[in-house]
N, CA, C and O atoms as a Tinker XYZ file with bonds, in Angstrom:
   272  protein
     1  N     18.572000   88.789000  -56.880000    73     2
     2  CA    18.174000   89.139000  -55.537000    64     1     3
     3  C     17.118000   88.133000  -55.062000    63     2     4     5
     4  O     16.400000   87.591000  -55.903000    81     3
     5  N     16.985000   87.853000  -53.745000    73     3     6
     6  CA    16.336000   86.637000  -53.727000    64     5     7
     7  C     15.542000   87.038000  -52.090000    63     6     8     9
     8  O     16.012000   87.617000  -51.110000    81     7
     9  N     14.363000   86.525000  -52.305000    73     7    10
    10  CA    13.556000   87.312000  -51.042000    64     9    11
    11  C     13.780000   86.793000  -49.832000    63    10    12    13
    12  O     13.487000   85.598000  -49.788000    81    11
    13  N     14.218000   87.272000  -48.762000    73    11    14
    14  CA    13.947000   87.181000  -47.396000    64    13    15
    15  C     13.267000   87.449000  -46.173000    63    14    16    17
    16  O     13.384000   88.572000  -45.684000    81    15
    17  N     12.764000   86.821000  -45.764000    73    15    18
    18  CA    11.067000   86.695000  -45.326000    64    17    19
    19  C     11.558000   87.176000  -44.038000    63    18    20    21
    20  O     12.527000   86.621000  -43.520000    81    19
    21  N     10.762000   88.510000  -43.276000    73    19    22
    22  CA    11.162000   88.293000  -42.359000    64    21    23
    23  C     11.242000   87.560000  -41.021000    63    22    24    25
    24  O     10.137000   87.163000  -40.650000    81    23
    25  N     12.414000   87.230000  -40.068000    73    23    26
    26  CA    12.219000   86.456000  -39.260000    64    25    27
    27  C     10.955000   85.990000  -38.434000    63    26    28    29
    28  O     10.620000   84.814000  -38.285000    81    27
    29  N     10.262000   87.172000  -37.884000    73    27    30
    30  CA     9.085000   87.190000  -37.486000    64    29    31
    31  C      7.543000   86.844000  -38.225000    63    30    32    33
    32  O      6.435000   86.683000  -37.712000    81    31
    33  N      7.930000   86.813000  -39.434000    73    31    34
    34  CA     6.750000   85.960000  -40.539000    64    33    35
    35  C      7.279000   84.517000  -40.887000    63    34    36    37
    36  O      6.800000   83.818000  -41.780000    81    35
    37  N      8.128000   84.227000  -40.226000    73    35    38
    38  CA     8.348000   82.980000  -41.500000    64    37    39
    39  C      7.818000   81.870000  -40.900000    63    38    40    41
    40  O      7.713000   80.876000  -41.619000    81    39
    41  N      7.337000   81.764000  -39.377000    73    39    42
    42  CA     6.704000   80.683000  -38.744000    64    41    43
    43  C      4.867000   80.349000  -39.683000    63    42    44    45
    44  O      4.300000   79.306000  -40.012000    81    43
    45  N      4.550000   81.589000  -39.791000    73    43    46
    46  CA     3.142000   81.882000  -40.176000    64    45    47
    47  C      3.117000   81.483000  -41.818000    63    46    48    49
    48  O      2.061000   81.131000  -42.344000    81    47
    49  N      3.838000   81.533000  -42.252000    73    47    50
    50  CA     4.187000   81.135000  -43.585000    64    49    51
    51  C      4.896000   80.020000  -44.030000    63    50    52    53
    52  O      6.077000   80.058000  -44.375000    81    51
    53  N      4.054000   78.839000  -44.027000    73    51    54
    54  CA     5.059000   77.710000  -44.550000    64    53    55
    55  C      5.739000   77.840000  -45.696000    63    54    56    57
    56  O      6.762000   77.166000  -45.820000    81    55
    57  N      5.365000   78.634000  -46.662000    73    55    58
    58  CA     5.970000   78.474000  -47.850000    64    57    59
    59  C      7.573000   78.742000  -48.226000    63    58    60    61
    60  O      8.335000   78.531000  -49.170000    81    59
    61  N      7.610000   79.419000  -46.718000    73    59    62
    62  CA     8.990000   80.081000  -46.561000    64    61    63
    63  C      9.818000   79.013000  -46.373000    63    62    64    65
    64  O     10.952000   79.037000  -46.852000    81    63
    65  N      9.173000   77.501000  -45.359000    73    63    66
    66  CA    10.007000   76.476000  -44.889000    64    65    67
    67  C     10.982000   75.756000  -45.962000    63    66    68    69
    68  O     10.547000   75.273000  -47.008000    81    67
    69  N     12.291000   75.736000  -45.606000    73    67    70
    70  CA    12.951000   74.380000  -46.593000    64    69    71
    71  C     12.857000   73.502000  -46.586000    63    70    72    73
    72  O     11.862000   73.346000  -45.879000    81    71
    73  N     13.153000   72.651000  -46.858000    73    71    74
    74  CA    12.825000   70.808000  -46.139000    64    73    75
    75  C     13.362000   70.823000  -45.387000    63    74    76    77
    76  O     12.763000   70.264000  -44.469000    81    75
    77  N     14.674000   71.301000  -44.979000    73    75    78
    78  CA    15.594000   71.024000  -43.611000    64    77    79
    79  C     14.459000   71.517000  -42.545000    63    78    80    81
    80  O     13.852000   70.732000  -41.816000    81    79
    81  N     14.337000   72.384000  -42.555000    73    79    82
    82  CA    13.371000   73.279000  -41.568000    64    81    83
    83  C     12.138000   71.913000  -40.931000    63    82    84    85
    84  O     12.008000   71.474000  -39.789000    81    83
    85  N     11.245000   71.477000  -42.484000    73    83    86
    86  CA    10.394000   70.839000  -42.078000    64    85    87
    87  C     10.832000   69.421000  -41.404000    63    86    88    89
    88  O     10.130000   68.727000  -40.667000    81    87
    89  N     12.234000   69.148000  -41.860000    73    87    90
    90  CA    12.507000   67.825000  -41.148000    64    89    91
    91  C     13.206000   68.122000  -39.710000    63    90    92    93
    92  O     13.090000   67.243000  -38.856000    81    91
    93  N     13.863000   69.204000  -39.414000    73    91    94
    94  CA    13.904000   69.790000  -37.759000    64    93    95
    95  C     12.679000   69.446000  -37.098000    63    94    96    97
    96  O     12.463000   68.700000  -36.143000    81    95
    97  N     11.682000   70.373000  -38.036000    73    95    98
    98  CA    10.103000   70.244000  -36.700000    64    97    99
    99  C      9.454000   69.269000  -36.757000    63    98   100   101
   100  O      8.633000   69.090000  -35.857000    81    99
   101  N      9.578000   68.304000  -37.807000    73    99   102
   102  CA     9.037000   67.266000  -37.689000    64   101   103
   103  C      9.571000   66.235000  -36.069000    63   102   104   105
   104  O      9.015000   65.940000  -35.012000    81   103
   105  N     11.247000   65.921000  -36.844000    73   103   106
   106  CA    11.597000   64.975000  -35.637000    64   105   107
   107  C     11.598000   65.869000  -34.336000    63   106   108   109
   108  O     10.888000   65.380000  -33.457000    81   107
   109  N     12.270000   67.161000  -33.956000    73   107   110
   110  CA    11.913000   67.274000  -32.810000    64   109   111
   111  C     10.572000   67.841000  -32.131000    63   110   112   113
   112  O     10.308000   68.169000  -30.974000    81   111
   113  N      9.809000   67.820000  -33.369000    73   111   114
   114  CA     8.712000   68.247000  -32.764000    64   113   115
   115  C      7.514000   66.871000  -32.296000    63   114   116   117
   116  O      7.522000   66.233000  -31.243000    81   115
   117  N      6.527000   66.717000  -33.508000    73   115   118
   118  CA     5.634000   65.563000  -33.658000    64   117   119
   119  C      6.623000   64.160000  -32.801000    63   118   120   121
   120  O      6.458000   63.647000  -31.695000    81   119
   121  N      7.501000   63.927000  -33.732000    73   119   122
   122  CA     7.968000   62.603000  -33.457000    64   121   123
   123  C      8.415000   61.928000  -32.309000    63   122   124   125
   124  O      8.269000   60.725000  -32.091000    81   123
   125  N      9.212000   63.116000  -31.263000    73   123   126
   126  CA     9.733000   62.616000  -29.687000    64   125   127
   127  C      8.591000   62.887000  -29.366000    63   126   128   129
   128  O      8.438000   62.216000  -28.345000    81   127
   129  N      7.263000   63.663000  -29.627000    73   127   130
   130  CA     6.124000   63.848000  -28.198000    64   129   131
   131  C      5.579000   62.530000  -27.913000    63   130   132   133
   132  O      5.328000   61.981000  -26.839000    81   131
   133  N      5.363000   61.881000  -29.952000    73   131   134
   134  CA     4.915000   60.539000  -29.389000    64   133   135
   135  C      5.910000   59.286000  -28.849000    63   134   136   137
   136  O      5.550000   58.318000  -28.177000    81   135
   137  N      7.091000   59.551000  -29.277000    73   135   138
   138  CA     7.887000   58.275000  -28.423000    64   137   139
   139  C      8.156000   58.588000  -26.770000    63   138   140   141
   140  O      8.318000   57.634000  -26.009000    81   139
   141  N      8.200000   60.285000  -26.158000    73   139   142
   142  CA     7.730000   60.353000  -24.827000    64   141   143
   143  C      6.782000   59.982000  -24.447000    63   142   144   145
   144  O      6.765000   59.326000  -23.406000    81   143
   145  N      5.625000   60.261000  -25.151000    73   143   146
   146  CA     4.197000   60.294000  -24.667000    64   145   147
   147  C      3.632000   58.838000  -24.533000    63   146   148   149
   148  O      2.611000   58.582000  -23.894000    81   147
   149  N      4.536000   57.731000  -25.319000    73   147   150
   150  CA     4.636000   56.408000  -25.421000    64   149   151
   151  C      5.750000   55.699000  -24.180000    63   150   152   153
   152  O      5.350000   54.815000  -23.424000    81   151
   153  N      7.100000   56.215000  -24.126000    73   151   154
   154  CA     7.340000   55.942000  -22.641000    64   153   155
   155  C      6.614000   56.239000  -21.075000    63   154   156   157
   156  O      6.377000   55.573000  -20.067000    81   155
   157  N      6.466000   57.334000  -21.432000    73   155   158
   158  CA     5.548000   58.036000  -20.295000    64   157   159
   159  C      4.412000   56.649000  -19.673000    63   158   160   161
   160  O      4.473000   56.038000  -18.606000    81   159
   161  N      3.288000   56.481000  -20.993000    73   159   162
   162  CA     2.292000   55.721000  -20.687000    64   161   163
   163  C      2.716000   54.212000  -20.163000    63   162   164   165
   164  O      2.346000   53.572000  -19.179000    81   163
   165  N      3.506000   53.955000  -21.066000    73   163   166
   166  CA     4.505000   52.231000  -20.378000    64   165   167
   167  C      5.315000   52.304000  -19.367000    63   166   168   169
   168  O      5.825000   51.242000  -19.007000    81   167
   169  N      5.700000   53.686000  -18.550000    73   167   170
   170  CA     6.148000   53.307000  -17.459000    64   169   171
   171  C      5.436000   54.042000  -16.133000    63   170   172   173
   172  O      5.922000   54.297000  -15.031000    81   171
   173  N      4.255000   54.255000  -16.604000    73   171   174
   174  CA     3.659000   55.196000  -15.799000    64   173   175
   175  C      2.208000   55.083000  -15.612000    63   174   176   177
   176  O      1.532000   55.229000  -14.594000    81   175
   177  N      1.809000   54.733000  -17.062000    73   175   178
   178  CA     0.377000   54.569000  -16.952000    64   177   179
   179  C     -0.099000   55.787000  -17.856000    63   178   180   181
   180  O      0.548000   56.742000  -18.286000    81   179
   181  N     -1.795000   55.355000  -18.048000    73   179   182
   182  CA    -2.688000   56.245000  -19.037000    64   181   183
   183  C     -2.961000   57.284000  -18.753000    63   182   184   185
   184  O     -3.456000   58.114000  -19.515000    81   183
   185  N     -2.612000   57.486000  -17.264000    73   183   186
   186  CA    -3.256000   59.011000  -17.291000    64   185   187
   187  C     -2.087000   60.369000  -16.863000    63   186   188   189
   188  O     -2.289000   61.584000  -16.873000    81   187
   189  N     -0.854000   59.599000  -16.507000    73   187   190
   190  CA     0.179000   60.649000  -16.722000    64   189   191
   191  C      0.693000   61.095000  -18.370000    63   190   192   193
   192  O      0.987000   62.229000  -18.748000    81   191
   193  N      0.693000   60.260000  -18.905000    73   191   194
   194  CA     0.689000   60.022000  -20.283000    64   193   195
   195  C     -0.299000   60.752000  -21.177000    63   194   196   197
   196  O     -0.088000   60.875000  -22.383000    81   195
   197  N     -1.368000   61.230000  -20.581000    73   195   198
   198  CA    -2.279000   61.798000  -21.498000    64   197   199
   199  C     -1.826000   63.179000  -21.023000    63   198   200   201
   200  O     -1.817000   64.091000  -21.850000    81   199
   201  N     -1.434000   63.420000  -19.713000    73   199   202
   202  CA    -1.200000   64.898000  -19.698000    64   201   203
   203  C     -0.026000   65.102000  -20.303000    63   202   204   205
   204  O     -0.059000   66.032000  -21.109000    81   203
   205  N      1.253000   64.420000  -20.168000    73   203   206
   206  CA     2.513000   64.335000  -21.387000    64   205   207
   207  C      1.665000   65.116000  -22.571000    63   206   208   209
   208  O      1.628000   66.225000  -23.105000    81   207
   209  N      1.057000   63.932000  -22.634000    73   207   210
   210  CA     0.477000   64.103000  -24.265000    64   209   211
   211  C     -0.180000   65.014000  -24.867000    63   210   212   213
   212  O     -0.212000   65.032000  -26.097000    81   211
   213  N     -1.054000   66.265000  -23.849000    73   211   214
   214  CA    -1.592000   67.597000  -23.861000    64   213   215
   215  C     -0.741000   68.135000  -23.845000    63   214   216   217
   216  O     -0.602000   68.915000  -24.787000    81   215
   217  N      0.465000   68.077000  -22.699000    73   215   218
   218  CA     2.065000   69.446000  -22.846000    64   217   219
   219  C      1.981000   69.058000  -24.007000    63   218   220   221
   220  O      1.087000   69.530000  -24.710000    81   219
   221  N      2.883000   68.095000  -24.536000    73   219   222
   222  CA     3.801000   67.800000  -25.692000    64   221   223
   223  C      2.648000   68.809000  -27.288000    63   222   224   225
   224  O      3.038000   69.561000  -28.182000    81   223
   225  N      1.640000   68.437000  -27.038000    73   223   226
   226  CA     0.627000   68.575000  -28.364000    64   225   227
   227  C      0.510000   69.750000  -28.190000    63   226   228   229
   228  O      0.504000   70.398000  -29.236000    81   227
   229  N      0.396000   70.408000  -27.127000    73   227   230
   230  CA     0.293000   72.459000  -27.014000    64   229   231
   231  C      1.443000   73.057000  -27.481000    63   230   232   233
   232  O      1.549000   74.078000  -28.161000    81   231
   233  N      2.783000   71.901000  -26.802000    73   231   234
   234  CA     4.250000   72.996000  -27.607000    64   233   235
   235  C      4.166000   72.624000  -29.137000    63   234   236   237
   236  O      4.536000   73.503000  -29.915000    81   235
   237  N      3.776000   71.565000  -29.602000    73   235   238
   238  CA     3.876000   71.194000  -31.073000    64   237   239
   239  C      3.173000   72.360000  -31.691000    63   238   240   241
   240  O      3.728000   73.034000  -32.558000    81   239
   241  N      1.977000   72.610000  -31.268000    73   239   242
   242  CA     1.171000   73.249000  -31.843000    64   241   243
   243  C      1.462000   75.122000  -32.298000    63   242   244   245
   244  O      1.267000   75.834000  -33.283000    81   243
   245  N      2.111000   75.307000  -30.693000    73   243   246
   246  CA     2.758000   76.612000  -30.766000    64   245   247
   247  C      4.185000   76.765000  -31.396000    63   246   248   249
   248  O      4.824000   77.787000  -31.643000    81   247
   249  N      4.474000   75.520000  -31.572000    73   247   250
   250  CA     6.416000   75.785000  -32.394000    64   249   251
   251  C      5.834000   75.709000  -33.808000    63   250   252   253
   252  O      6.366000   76.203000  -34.802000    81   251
   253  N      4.939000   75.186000  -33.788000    73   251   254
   254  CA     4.641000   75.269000  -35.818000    64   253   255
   255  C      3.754000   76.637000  -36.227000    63   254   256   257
   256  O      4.035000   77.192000  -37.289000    81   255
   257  N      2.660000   77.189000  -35.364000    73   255   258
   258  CA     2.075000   78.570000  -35.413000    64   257   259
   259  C      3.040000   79.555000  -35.302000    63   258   260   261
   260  O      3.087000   80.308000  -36.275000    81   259
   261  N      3.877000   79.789000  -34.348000    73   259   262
   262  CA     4.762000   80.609000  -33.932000    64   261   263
   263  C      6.423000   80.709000  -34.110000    63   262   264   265
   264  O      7.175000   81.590000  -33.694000    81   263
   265  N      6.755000   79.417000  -34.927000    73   263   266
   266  CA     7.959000   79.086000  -35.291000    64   265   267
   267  C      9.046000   79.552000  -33.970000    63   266   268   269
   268  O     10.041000   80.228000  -34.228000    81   267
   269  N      8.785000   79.187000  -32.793000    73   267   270
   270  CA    10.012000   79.305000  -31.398000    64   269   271
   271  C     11.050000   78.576000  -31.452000    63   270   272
   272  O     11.886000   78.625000  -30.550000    81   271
């Protein structure tokens, strides 16, 4: 028998993550904010880019606390 965490804990609990899991939130999480947050600034400039870069870093922050 093998434990299953429930859905609603398993964000709060890394230990639960597989590697697949951690390599999902990695690339779509961390990794496009900075290659947006890096287009953004080169075609836009430093200061649209920093607010990119506050969205992008608040959803990162809440998809890894809250697993959404």
């Amino acid at each position: 028998m093998t434990y299953e965490p429930h859905p609603s804990a398993v964000g709060w609990d890394k230990d639960h993550w597989r590697q697949r899991d951690w390599v999902s939130w990695l690339v779509t999480g961390p990794t496009l904010s900075v290659l947006f947050t890096a287009f953004v600034i080169s075609t836009f400039g430093w200061l649209p880019g920093a607010g990119v870069a506050l969205v992008c870093l608040g959803v990162d922050l809440a998809t890894y606390y809250w697993n959404w």
